[in-house]
C-alpha positions, -999 to 999 in steps of 0.1 A, spaced: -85 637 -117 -120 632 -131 -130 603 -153 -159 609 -182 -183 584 -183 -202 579 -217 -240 578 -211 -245 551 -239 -217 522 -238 -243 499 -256 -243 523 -287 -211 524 -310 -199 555 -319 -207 562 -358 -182 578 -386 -204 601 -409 -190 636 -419 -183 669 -398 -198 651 -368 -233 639 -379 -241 600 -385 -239 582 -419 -273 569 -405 -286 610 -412 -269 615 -437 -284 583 -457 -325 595 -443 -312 630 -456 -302 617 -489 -330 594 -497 -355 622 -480 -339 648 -503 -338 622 -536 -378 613 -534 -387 648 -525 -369 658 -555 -383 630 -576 -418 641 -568 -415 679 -574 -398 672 -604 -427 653 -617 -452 684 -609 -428 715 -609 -397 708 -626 -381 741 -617 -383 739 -589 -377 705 -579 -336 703 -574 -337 736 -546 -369 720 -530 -349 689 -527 -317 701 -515 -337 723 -485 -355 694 -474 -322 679 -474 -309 703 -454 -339 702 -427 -334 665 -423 -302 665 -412 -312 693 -389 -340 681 -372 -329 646 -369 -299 661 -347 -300 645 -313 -296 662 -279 -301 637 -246 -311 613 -269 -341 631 -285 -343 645 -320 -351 681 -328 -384 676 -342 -397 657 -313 -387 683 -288 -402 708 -309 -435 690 -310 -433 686 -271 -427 723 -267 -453 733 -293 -478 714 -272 -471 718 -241 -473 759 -253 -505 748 -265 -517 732 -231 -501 762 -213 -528 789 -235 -557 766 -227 -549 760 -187 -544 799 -187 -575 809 -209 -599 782 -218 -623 796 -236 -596 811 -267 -593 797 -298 -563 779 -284 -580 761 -254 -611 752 -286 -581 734 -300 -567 719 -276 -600 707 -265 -608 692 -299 -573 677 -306 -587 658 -269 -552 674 -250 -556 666 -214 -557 700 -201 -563 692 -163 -524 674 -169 -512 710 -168 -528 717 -133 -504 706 -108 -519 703 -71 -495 707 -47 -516 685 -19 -514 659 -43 -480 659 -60 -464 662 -25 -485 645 -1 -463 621 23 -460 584 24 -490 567 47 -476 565 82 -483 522 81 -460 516 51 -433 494 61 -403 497 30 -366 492 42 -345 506 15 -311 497 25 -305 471 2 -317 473 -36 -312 455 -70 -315 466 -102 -322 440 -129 -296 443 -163 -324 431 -187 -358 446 -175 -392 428 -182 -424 441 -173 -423 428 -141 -392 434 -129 -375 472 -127 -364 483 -90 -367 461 -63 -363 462 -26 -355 431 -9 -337 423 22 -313 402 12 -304 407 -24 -275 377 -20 -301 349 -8 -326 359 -35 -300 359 -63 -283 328 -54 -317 308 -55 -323 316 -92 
């Protein structure tokens, strides 16, 4: 018997319709309703489909998968392609681009004697024992101590 575990017990699950958020569906309205204010204003005719597609693409990209929205992970994947062309040929039109837009190019260059080079040999880290803090602040995060029982009942 297996047990599901939700990744997010902090966030409420939201009522909207056929799956997608009121919180979307609001940004989609409002999105839709000043896109189709605008047009309206400069091409009438055209104002009430222009609206209702924006709409549409609203609810669309704002769709989340592991917590990210569409748009954003196609802006990470149209750049990272980007970085990809210019690592691979530097001197195209791409690698100009990426080389005015100041995209850190040598980020795409992964040296293996670098990335995998072991610990030095006079580190001394025991990590048997280990707390995680509930409420992170900038300095806390993972910590290795010896004796997480001591150090939390002298707080």
């Amino acid at each position: 018997m297996a047990a599901d575990f939700k990744s997010h017990v902090l966030l409420r699950d939201e009522k909207g319709l056929f799956g997608i958020p009121f919180k979307r569906l609001l940004l989609a309205g409002v999105g839709g309703g000043m896109t189709y204010t605008i047009f309206n204003l400069a091409v009438p005719g055209w104002s009430i489909p222009v609206a209702v597609i924006t709409a549409l693409l609203m609810v669309i990209l704002t769709g989340l998968r592991g917590g990210i929205p569409l748009w954003s992970r196609l802006i990470y994947r149209l750049r990272g392609s980007l970085l990809l062309i210019a690592a691979k040929y530097p001197r195209s039109p791409i690698g100009q681009l990426t080389e005015m837009l100041d995209m850190p190019v040598a980020l795409m260059r992964l040296d293996g004697a670098r990335v995998f080079v072991p610990p030095t040999p006079n580190m001394d880290v025991d990590l048997r024992e280990w707390i995680t803090f509930a409420h992170a602040q900038e300095t806390d995060g993972l910590v290795f101590v010896d004796a997480p029982l001591k150090e939390a009942l002298h707080e």
